[in-house]
C-alpha positions, 0 to 999 in steps of 0.5 A, a space after each residue: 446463499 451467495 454473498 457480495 463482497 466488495 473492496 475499493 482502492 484510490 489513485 496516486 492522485 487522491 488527496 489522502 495518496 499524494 500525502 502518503 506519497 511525499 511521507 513516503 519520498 522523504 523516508 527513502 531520502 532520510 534511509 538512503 544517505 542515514 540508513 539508522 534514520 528514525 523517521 515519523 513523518 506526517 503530510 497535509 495537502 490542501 489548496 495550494 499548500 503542504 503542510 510537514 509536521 513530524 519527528 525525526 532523528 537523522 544524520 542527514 540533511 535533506 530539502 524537504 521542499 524540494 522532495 515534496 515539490 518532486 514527488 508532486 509533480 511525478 504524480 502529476 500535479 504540474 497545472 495551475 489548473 488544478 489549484 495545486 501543483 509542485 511548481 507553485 505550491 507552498 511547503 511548511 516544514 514543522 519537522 523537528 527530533 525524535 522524543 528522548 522518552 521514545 528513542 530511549 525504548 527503541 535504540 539499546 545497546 545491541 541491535 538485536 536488543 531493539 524494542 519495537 517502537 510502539 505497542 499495538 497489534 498487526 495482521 497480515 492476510 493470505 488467499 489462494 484466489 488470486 496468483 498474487 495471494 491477495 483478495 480479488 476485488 482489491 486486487 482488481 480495483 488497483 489493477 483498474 486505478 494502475 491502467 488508467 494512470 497508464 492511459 492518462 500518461 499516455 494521453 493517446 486512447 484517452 486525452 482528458 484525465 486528470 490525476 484523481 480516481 477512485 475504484 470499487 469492484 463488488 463481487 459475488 462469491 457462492 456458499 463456500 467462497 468461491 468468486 462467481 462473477 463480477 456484479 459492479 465495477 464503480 469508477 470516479 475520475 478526475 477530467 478536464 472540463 471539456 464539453 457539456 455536462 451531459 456529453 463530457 458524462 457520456 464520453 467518460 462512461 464509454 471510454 471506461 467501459 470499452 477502452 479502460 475494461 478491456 486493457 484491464 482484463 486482457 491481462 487476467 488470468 483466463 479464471 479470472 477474465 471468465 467472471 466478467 459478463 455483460 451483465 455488471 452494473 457500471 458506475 461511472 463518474 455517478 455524481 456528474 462532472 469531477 473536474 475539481 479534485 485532487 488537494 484542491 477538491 479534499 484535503 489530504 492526509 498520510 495514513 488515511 487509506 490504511 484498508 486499500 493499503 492493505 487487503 480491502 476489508 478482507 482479514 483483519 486490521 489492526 488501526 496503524 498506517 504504514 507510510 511516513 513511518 521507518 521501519 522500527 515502527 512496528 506498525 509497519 515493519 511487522 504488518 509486512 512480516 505478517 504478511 510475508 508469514 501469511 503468504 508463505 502459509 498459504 502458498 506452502 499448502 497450509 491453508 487456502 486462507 490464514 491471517 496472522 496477528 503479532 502484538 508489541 509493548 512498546 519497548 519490549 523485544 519479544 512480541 506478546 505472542 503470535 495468533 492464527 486464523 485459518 478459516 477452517 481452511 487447514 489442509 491437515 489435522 492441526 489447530 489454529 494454536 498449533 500452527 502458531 506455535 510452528 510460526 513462532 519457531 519458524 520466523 524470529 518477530 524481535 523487531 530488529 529481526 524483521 528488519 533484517 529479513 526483509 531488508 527494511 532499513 533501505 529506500 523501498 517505500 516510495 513504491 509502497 504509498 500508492 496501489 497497496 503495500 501487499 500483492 506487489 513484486 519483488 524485484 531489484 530497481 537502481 535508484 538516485 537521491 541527492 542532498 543540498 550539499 550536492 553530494 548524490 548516490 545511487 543504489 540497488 535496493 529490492 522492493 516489497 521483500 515480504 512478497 517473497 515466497 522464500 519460506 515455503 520449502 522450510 514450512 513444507 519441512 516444518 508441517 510434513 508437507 
């Protein structure tokens, strides 16, 4: 019997967002001038107030007002109006060093000796349904959130948005899931106040419907664009009037959308956010590095479907161990337990491993707190920070590094492919 499966995502101005977003800018700031920074960095954003609070072992010196106020601002909060913006907003700094209890199990004598920074488990998913291997309804639902910050910057097609959305994309798959078409689309966005209720509600719908909609599926694959109809149920703004949100609207906190950061509710999670954490925090260092191995699994014609999990002790150098889930999607005659075993072999999971793999110890995470962590491209930007002393630099640095497909010829070796 066919099944509906459904995945969300949020704007880089929700609340929850704005606060990983602004973790996240100080990370790049504390990497770009102290490449050995250990940062754990926390953000609380309400009605006209920021709140840092966190652990920090860093050379360098930063204005974190100013890194908060910036970030804001580029997301879009610059009005009075909306009871929260980077102008005028205050910034509470309880930023203070890093424990000795934990840098003692992290910093050892050599760097390949390096203990993982926490314990826990991290899984990182792969699916063929999608040419950027992540799992569709996710995958759209940034894709519709992405468009319409494009449309609000724009401020031509659509003149009233303000920073705060959501979206939700349910789809229905068949017996041996495949996706058959889109069901609901739910999209909630922030507006002016800009005519009665009734009118405002009307205008907003058929803009989304016949303005948003169609810019996001003109740039589908043909399959995928064949799975929208006439018949998808739309929600749009269902509660009425949003025109308080943002901070002033929902307090927001850094780490509180860990499942539209990663797969939308598909695979698996193991509990830790990414944003605000340095990439010896193996919550997120090794959910990239699971991902990275996910993906180039299923790209190498492993299995149209794998999830990998690792688990740290904190402190410890090895990983407890490797497990694989294919699904029962494995294209030749191997167990889950085998194909871990080749995994083990394939990519070294020491923490200090990880992050010279994936190039971690660089400012690439601004880019990382809204949108998703996973699905995103590999690319080469130059980017600029400046301290208070005056001094600047600027680098080229590459973003999401576990998006690459660089493994797949040395897999296709390994499995006999």
């Amino acid at each position: 019997m066919a099944y509906l499966f459904t995945s969300e995502s949020v704007s880089e101005g929700h609340p929850d967002k704005v606060a990983d977003q602004i973790s996240d800018a100080l990370i790049d700031n504390f990497l770009a001038f102290d490449t050995e920074s250990k940062v754990a960095c926390e953000t609380l954003v309400t009605t006209g107030q920021v709140v840092l609070a966190g652990e920090v072992k860093s050379t360098t010196y930063l204005d974190v007002q100013k890194i908060a106020r910036d970030t804001i601002n580029k997301i879009g909060y610059t009005k009075g109006e909306y009871m929260f913006d980077g102008n005028s907003c205050g910034v509470l700094s309880a930023i203070h060093e890093q424990s000795d209890d934990i840098s003692q199990g992290v910093d050892r004598g050599t760097k390949e000796e390096q203990g993982a920074g926490d314990q826990g488990m991290m899984f990182g998913y792969a699916s063929n349904e999608t040419e950027n291997f992540m799992p569709l309804a996710l995958d759209l639902s940034h894709r519709i959130l992405k468009v319409l910050a494009e449309l609000r910057r724009e401020n031509k097609d659509i003149t009233y948005l303000r920073p705060d959305s959501k979206s939700q994309v349910t789809i229905e798959y068949s017996d041996d899931n495949v996706p058959q078409r889109i069901d609901a689309i739910v999209v909630s966005t922030q507006h002016d106040d800009f005519d009665a209720d009734d009118v405002m509600l009307a205008k907003i719908r058929k803009d989304i419907v016949e303005i948003l909609i169609p810019r996001v599926v003109a740039d589908l694959p043909k399959a995928i664009q064949n799975l929208f109809n006439n018949d998808i149920k739309y929600h749009i703004n269902p509660t009425g009037k949003f025109v308080i949100g943002g901070p002033h609207g929902d307090t927001g906190l850094t780490g509180r959308k860990i499942i539209v950061d990663t797969y939308g509710g598909k695979g698996a999670h193991g509990g830790g956010a990414f944003s605000g954490k340095d990439p010896s925090k193996v919550d997120r260092s090794a959910a990239y590095a699971t991902r990275h191995i996910a993906k180039n699994l299923v790209a190498a014609g492993v299995a149209s479907e794998v999830l990998v999990q690792v688990s740290y002790a904190i402190g410890v150098v090895e990983p407890m161990g490797i497990f694989i889930d294919t699904y029962g999607t494995c294209a030749f005659n191997m167990t889950d337990g085998e194909i871990a075993q080749k995994v083990t072999e394939l990519f070294d999971m020491r923490p200090f491993a990880i992050e010279e793999r994936l190039k971690l110890r660089a400012p690439i995470y601004s880019e990382t707190a809204a949108y998703g962590h996973m699905g995103r491209k590999n690319e080469i930007v130059t980017k600029s920070f400046s301290q208070p002393n005056g001094e600047s630099i600027t680098l080229d640095v590459e973003l999401f590094t576990w998006e690459k497909l660089d493994y797949v010829d040395k897999i296709k070796s390994a499995f006999g492919l």
